[in-house]
C-alpha positions as CSV (number, residue, x, y, z in Angstrom):
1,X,9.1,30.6,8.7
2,X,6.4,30.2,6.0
3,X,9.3,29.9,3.3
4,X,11.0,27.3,5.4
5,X,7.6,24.9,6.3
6,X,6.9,24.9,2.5
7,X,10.7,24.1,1.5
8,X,10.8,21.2,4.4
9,X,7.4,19.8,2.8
10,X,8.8,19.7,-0.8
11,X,11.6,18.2,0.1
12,X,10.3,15.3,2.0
13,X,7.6,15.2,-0.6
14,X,9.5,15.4,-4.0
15,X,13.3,14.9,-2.9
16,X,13.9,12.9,-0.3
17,X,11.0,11.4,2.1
18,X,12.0,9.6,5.1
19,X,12.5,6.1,4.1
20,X,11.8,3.9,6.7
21,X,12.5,-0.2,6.4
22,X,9.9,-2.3,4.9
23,X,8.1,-5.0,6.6
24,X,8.2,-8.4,5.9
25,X,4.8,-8.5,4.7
26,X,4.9,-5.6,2.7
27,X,2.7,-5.4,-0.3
28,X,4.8,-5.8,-4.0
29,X,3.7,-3.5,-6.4
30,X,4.3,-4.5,-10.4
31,X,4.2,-1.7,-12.9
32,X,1.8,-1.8,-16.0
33,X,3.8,0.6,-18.3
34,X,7.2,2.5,-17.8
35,X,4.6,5.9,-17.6
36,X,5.9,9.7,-16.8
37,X,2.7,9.6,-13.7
38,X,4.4,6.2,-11.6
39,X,7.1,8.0,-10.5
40,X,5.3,11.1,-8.7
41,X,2.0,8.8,-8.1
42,X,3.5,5.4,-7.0
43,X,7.3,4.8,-6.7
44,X,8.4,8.1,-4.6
45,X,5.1,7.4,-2.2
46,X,6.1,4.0,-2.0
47,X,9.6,5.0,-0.3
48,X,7.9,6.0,3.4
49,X,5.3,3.6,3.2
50,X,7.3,0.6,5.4
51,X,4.2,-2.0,3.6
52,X,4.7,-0.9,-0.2
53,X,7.6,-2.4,-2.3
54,X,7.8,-1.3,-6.4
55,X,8.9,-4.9,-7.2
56,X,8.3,-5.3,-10.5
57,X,7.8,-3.6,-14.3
58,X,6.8,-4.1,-17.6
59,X,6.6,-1.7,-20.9
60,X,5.7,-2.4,-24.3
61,X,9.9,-1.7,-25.0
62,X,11.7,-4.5,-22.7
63,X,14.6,-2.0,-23.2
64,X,12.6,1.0,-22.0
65,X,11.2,-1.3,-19.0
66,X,14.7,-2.3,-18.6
67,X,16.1,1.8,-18.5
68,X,13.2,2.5,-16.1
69,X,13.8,0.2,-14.0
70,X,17.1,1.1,-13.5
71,X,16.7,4.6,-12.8
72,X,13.6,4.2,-11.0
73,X,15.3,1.2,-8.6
74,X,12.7,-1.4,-10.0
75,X,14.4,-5.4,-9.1
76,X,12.0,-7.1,-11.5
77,X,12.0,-5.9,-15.1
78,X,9.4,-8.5,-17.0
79,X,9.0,-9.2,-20.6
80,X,5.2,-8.8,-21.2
81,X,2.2,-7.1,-19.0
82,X,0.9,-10.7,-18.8
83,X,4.0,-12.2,-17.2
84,X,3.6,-9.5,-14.3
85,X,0.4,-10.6,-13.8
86,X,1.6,-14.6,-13.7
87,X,4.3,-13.2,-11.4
88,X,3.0,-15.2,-7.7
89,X,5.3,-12.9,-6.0
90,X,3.3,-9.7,-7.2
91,X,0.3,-8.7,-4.9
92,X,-0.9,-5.3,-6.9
93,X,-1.1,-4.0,-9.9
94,X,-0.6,-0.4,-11.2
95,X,-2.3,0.3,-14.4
96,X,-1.0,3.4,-15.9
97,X,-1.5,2.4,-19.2
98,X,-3.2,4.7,-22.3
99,X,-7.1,5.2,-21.2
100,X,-8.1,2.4,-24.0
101,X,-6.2,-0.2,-22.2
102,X,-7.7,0.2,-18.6
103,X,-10.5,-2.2,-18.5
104,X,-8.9,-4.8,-20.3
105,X,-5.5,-5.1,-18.1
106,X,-7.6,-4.1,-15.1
107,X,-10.0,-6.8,-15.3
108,X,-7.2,-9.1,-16.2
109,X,-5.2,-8.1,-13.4
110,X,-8.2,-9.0,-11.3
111,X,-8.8,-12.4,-12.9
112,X,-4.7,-12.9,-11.7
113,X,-6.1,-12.1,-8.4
114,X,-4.5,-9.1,-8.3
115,X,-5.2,-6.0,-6.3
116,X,-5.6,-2.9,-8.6
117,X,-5.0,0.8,-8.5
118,X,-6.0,1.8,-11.6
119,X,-5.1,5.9,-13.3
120,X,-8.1,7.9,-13.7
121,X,-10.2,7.5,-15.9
122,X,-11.4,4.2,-14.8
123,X,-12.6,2.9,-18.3
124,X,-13.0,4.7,-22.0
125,X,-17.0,5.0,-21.3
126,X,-19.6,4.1,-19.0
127,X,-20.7,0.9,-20.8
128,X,-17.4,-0.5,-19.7
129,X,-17.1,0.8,-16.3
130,X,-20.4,-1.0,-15.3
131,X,-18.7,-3.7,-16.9
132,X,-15.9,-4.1,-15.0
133,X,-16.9,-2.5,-11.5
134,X,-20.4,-4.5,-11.4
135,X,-18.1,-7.9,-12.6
136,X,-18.3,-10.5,-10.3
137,X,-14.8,-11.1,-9.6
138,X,-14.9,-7.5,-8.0
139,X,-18.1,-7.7,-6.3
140,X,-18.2,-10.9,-4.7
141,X,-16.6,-11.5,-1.1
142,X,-13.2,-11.2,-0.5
143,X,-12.4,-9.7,-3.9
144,X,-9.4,-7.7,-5.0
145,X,-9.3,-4.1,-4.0
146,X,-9.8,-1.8,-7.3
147,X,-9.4,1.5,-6.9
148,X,-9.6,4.5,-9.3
149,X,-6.7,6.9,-8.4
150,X,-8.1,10.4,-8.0
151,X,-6.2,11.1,-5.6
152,X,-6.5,14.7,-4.5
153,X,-10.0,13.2,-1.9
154,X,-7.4,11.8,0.4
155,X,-5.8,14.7,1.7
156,X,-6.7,16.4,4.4
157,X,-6.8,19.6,2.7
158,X,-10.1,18.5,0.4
159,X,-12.0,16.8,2.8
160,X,-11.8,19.9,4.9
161,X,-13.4,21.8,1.9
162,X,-15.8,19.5,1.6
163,X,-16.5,19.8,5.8
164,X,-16.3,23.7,5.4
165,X,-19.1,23.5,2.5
166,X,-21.3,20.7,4.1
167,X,-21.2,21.8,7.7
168,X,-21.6,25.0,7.7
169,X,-23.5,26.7,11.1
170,X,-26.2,27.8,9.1
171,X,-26.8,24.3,7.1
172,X,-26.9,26.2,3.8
173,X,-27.7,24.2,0.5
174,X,-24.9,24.2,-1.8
175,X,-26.2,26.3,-4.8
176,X,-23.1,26.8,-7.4
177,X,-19.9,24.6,-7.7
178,X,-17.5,26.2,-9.8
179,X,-13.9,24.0,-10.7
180,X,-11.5,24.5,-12.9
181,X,-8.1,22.8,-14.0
182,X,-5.5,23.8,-17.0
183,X,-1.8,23.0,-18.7
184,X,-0.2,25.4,-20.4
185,X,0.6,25.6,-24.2
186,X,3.7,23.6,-24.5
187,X,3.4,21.0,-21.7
188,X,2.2,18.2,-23.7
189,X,3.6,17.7,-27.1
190,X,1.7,17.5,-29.9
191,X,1.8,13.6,-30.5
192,X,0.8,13.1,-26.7
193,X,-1.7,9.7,-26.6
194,X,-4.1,12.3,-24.5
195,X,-4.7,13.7,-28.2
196,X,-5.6,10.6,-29.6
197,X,-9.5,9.5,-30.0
198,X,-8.3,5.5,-30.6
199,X,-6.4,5.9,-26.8
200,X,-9.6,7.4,-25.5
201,X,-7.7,10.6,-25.2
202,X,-9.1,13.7,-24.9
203,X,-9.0,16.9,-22.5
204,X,-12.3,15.8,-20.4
205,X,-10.6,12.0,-20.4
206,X,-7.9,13.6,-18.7
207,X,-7.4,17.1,-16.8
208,X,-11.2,18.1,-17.0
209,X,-12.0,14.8,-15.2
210,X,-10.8,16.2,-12.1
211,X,-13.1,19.0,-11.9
212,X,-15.7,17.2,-13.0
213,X,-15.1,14.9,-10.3
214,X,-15.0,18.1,-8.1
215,X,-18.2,19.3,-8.7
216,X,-19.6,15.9,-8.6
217,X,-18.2,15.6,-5.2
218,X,-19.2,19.0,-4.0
219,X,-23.1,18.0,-4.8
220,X,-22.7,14.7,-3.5
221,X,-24.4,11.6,-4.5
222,X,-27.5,11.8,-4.7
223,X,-27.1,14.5,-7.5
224,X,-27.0,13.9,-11.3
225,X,-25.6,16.5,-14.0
226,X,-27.6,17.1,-16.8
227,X,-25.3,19.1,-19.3
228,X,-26.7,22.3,-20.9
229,X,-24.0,23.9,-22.1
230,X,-21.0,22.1,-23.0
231,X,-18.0,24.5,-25.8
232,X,-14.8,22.1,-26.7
233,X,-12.0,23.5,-28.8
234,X,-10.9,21.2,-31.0
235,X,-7.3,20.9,-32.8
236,X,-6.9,23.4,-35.1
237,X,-6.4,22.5,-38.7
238,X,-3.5,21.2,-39.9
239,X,-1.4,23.5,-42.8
240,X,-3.2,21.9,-45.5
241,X,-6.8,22.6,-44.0
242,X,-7.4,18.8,-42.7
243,X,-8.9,18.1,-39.6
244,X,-6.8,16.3,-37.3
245,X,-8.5,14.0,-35.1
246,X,-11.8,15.3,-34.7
247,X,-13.5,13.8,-31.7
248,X,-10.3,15.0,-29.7
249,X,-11.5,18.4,-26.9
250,X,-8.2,19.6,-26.4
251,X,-10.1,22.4,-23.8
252,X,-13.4,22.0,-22.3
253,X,-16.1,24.3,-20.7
254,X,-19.3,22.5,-19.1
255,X,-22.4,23.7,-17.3
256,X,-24.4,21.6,-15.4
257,X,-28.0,21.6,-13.8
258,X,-29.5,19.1,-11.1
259,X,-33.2,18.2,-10.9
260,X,-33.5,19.9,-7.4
261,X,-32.2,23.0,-9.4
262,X,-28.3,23.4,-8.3
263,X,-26.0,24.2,-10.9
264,X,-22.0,23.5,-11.8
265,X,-19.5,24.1,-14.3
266,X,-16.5,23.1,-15.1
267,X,-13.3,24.3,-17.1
268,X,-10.3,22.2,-18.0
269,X,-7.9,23.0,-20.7
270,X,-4.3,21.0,-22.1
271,X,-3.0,23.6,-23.7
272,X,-3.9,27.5,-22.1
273,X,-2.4,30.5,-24.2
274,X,-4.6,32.8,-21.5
275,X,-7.7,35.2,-22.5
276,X,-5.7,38.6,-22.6
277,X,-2.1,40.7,-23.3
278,X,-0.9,43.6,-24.4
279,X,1.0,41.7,-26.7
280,X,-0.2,41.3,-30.4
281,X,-2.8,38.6,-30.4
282,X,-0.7,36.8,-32.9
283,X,2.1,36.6,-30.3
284,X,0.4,35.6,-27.4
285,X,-1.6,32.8,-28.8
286,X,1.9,31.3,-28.3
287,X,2.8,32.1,-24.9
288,X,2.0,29.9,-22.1
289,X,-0.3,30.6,-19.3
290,X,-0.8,29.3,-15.3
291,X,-4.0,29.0,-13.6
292,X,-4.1,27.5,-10.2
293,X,-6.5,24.7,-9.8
294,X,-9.7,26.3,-7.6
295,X,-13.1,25.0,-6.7
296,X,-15.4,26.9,-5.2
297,X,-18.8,26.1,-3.3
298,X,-21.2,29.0,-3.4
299,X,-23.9,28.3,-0.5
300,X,-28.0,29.5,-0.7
301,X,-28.2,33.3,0.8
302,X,-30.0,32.3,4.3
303,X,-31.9,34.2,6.8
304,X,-29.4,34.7,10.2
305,X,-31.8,37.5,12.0
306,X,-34.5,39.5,11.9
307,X,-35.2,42.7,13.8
308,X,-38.3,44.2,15.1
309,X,-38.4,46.8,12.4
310,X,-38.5,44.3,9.5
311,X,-35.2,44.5,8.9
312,X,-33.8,41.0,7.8
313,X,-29.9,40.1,8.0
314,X,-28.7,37.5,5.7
315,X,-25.8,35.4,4.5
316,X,-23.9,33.8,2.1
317,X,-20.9,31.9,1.8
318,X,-18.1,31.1,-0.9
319,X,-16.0,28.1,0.2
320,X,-12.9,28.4,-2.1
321,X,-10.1,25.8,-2.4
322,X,-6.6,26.8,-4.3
323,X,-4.6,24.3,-5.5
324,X,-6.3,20.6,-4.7
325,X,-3.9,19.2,-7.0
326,X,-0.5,19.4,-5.1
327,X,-1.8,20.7,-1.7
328,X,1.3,19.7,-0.2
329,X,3.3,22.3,-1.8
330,X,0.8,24.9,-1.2
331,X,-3.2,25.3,-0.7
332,X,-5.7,27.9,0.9
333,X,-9.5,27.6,1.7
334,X,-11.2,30.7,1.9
335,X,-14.3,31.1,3.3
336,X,-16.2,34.1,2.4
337,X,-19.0,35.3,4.3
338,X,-21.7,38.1,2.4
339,X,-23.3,40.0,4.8
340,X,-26.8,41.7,3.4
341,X,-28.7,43.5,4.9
342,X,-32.6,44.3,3.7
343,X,-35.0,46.7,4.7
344,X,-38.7,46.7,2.9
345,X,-37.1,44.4,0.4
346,X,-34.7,46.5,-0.2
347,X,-30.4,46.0,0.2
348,X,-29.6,48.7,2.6
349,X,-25.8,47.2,3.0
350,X,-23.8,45.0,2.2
351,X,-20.5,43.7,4.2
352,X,-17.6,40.9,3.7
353,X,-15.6,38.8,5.8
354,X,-13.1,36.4,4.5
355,X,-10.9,33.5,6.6
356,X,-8.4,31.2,5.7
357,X,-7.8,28.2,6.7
358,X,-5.0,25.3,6.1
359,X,-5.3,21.6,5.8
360,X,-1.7,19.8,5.8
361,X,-2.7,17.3,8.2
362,X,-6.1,16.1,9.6
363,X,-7.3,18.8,12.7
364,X,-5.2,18.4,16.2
365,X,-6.8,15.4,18.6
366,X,-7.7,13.8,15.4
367,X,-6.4,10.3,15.5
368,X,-5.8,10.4,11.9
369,X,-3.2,13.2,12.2
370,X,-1.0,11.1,14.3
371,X,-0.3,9.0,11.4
372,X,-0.9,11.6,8.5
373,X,2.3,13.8,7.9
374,X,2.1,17.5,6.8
375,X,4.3,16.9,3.6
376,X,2.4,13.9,2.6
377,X,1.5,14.1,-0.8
378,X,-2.3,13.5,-1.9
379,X,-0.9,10.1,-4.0
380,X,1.0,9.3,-0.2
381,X,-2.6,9.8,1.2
382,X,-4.1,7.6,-1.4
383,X,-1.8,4.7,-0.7
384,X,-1.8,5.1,2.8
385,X,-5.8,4.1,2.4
386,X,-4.9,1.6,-0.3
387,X,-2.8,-0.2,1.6
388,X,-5.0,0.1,4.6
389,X,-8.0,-1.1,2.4
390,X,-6.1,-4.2,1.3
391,X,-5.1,-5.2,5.0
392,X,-8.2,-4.8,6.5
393,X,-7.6,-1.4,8.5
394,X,-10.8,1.6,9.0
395,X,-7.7,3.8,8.0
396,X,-9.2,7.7,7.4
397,X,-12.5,6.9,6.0
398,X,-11.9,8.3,2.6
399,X,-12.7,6.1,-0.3
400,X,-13.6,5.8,-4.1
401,X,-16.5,2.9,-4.9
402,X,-17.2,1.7,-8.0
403,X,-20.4,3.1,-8.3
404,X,-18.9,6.7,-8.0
405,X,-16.3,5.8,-10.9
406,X,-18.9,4.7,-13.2
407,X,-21.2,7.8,-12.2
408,X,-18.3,9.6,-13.1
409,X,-17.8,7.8,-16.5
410,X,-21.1,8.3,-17.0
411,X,-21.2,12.0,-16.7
412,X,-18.1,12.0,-19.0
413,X,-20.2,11.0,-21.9
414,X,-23.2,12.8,-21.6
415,X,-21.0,15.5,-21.1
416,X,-19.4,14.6,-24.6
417,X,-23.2,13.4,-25.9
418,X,-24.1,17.0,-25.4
419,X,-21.0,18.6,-26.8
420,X,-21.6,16.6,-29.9
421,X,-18.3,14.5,-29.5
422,X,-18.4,10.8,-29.5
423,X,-17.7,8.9,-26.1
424,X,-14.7,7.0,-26.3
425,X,-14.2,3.8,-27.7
426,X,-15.0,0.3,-26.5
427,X,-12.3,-2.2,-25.9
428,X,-12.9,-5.4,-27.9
429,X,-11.3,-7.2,-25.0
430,X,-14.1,-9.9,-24.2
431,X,-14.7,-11.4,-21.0
């Protein structure tokens, strides 16, 4: 039963979702860039969404655009980014574009009067996220939606981590946040723009972001990471002993305090060989490795009972999430509960009990879950609450601000300050 619920929900996810007719006032999407993340992110969401239409594309390669669009089912293949955004019959735009080009097409996308979903990260730096998210064009009334794509908050399967961490019967403080996110070796090649300083590449640009964005949401708001710690491994050095692009983290390890003393860390890494094998080291240096994606909450040890002979009963809980990348395919939360037990100071016993729970759709009686659908992707979440932001709907109450994107571009450099990288470059794109 288990193997058939998670081959239905990849099929409907990745093969063939239900396509339903589209509206007449369905939203037209134009593409920014025939990119390998539209496809997964945009174009197969779009198919059950009856308000989304992928109407429109436009690559640096009108030939490339041209193949895309073909395969991909795209009617409108334009010649230049700027003619999509002149295009009146386009109501969105989807920047996918290298990191260095996202505040200039986004804030000329909103200029067009365009709506925006924009690929994470936002910006190369904080100086020009608070440039674009604080512009007046997106602050003022009735202003395009913008909306930086990290996607995995929407599901059903995160926001019950956060619920499980947050809302715990005892009202522990969160104390730890742990999150870590990885490639293997071999995924990306070598001359990948993520490995390129001038395209604001870099491992904490790109798959570090999201469990730095985690941990970030885990602590909520009100907290601000100060980096201690931070160990990047740069490219190694080319045959003849050069240093190829030396700004570039191809893997990243952060730690993090808070001024009311919690602490994070994060891991992220674009091309993991693994820490161990019986396999000469020279061997498995080459080898790919997997790592599921995990964050986990550890909550403050709290005081459940006391008994009349002094003896004190506490708790703590681990709040673990598997997989908040592709939930849809497969996710656990599990919630691990320390039992000690003291006596004159003293730990007289200790005890565990773990649970697991599943999030594939919001909880039954929900309203939510009688739109949501268990094989929903997290970027079929995210446009569901696009879409509903652009017409006006409550929808599930799950959204990304602008001030949370440029908080998060902001720990992004001080993350790089402290590793003793340079942030990313500025566009010279003036407004």
């Amino acid at each position: 039963m288990i193997l058939f619920e998670f081959a239905k929900r990849a099929y409907q996810a990745a093969v063939s979702p239900p396509t339903p007719a589209k509206r007449d006032d369905a939203i037209r999407f134009g593409l920014l860039g025939a990119s390998t993340i539209a496809p997964i992110a945009l174009i197969t969401p779009a198919k059950s969404h009856p308000e989304v239409i992928v109407a429109a594309v436009a690559a640096r390669d009108r030939e490339r655009a041209c193949q895309y669009a073909k395969k991909y089912n795209i009617p409108i293949v334009h010649d230049t980014y700027q003619d999509i955004l002149n295009d009146p019959s386009i109501d969105v735009i989807y920047i996918a574009l290298p990191n260095s080009l996202h505040y200039e097409w986004a804030l000329r996308s909103i200029r067009a009067g365009k709506h925006v979903l924009l690929e994470k990260p936002s910006c190369s730096n904080a100086e020009e996220a608070l440039k674009l998210f604080k512009h007046p064009l997106v602050t003022s009334p009735n202003a395009p939606v913008l909306l930086e794509a990290f996607h995995y908050q929407f599901h059903p399967a995160w926001q019950t981590f956060l619920s499980l961490v947050h809302k715990d019967p005892w009202q522990a403080p969160v104390e730890h946040v742990y999150s870590q996110q990885h490639l293997p070796k071999g995924y990306l090649s070598r001359d990948d723009i993520r490995f390129q300083y001038a395209l604001s590449g870099g491992c904490l640009m790109d798959l570090a972001t999201y469990p730095l964005s985690c941990v970030r949401q885990v602590l909520g708001r009100g907290e601000h990471l100060r980096p201690v710690d931070v160990r990047h491994r740069p490219w190694p050095p080319a045959p003849d002993g050069s240093t190829v692009e030396p700004q570039i983290d191809v893997g990243i390890s952060a730690t993090y305090v808070t001024d009311s003393g919690k602490s994070a860390q994060i891991e992220g890494d674009l091309v993991y060989a693994g820490e161990w094998s019986f396999l000469p080291a020279s061997w498995f240096k080459a080898l790919p490795k997997f790592k599921w994606p995990r964050t986990e909450a550890t909550l403050a040890e709290v005081l459940v009972e006391e008994e009349a002979d002094g003896s004190q009963h506490c708790l703590q809980r681990k709040v673990t999430l598997w997989n908040h990348l592709i939930p849809t395919i497969y996710h656990r939360v599990d919630i691990c509960d320390k039992y000690i037990i003291r006596r004159g100071g003293e730990i007289v016993r200790t005890f565990e009990n773990t649970t697991y729970v599943k999030a594939y759709n919001w909880p039954k009686g929900d309203e939510r879950s009688n739109t949501y659908q268990e094989w929903w992707t997290t970027w079929r979440c995210q446009l569901e609450e696009f879409v509903n932001r652009i017409k006006g709907r409550a929808g599930s109450g799950v959204w990304i601000d602008g001030d949370e994107s440029i908080a998060q571009m902001e720990a992004i450099d001080e993350t790089y300050d402290q590793a003793g990288l340079m942030p990313r470059p500025t566009s010279a794109y003036q407004v």
